[in-house]
N, C-alpha and C positions, 0 to 999 in steps of 0.2 A: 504494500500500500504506500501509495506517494502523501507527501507529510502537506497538510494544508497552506496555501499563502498568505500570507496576512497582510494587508494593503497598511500602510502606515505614514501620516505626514511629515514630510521635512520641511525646512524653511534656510533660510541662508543664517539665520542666527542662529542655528545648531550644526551646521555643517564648518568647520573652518577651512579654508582653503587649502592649506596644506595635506588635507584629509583626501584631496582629490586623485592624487596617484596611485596611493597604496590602495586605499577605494576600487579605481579603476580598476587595477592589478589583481587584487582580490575578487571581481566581478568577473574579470576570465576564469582563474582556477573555480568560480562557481557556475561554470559553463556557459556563461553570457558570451552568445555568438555574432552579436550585430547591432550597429546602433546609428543611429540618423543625429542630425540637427539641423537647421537653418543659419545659411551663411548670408552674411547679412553687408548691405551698402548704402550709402547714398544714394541717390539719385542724381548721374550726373559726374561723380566724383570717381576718378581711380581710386578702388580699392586695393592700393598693394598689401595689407594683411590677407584680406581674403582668395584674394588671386593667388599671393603664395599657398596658403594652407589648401588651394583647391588642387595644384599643384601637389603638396605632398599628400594628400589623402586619395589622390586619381590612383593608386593601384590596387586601393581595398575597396571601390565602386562594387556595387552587389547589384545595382542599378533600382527599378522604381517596386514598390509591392505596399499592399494597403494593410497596413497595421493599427493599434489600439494607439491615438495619442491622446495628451490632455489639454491641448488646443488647437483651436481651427479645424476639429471634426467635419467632415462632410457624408460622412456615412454611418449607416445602422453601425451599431455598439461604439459610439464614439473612436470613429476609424475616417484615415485617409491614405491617401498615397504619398509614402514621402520614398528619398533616396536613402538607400542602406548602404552601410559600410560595413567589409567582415571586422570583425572585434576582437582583437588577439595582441601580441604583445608590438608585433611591429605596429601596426595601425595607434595603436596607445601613444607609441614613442612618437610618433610622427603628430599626432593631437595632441598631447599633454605642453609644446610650446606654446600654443594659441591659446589654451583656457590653464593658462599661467595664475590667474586670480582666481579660479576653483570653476565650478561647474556652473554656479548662480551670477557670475562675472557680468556686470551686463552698462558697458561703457561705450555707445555710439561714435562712434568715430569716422570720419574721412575716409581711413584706410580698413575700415572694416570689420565688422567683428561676428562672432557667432551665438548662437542664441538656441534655446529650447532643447537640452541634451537629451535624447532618451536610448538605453539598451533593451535589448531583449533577450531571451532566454528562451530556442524552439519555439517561436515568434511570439510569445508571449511576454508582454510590457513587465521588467524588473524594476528598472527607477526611470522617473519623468523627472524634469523639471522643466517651470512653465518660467523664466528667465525674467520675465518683468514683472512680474508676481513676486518674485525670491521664494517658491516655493515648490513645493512635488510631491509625490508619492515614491515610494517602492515597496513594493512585492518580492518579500521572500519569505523564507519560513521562518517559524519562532527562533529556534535556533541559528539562522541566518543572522537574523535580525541582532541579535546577542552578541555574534562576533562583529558586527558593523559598529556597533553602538561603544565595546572595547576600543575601534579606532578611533574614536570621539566625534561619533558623526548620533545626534539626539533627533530620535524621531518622536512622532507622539499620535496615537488609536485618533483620536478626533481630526476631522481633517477643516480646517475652518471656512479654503477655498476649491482647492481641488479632489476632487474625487477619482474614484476608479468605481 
């Protein structure tokens, strides 16, 4: 028998930024295989952050599939199409320069930034986050949850804004 998920909120003021690699890191060895976000611009404006990061993430394109996210749904079960990327350690290295400030990092700029991280696990949503919110969900299991909360990442049963 497979052990229950438990959906549970984060917010940027439980997460510390430094939290986001070994985070990350621990997300693969707990089988998390793919994960999307939005690369973000001016209008009008070179992006050189984003155009580089589009740059090093182009090898781990998984390309387009409709998954569960927690904004900008357009489909039954709060689902849309977004771009996947495989989720393993190269792919990590190659993103962990651009969300240098954590995963809730969310500073507009000329040259680009990124926004809305989510992984999944057997295409199933593990952690959101909704980047101009400062907040998210992730889904694992109790004891998941256990070891997350050791690397000083505080979630909390109530979810004030998002849901799953």
């Amino acid at each position: 028998m497979t052990e229950q998920v438990q959906s549970r909120h984060i917010s940027a003021d439980g997460f510390p930024p430094d939290v986001t690699p070994r985070l990350l890191r621990w997300l693969i060895a707990a089988g998390v295989d793919e994960f999307t976000l939005t690369v973000m611009g001016i209008h009008g404006e070179v992006a050189v952050d984003a155009d580089a990061f589009e740059d090093a993430i182009e090898p781990f394109v998984l390309g387009l599939e409709r998954r569960r996210v927690l904004i900008d749904a357009d489909g039954q079960g709060s689902t849309r199409e977004v771009r996947l990327f495989t989720f393993n350690e190269a792919s990590v290295d190659a993103l962990l320069p651009y969300i240098a400030g954590g995963l809730f990092h969310n500073v507009p700029s000329p040259d680009g930034w990124l926004e809305d991280f989510a992984c999944y696990r057997d295409g199933e949503l593990v952690l959101g986050v909704v980047t101009h919110l400062q907040e998210g969900t992730m889904r694992l299991t109790a004891a998941e949850h256990v070891e997350v909360a050791k690397m000083g990442v505080n979630s909390m049963e109530s979810e004030e804004w998002i849901g799953y």
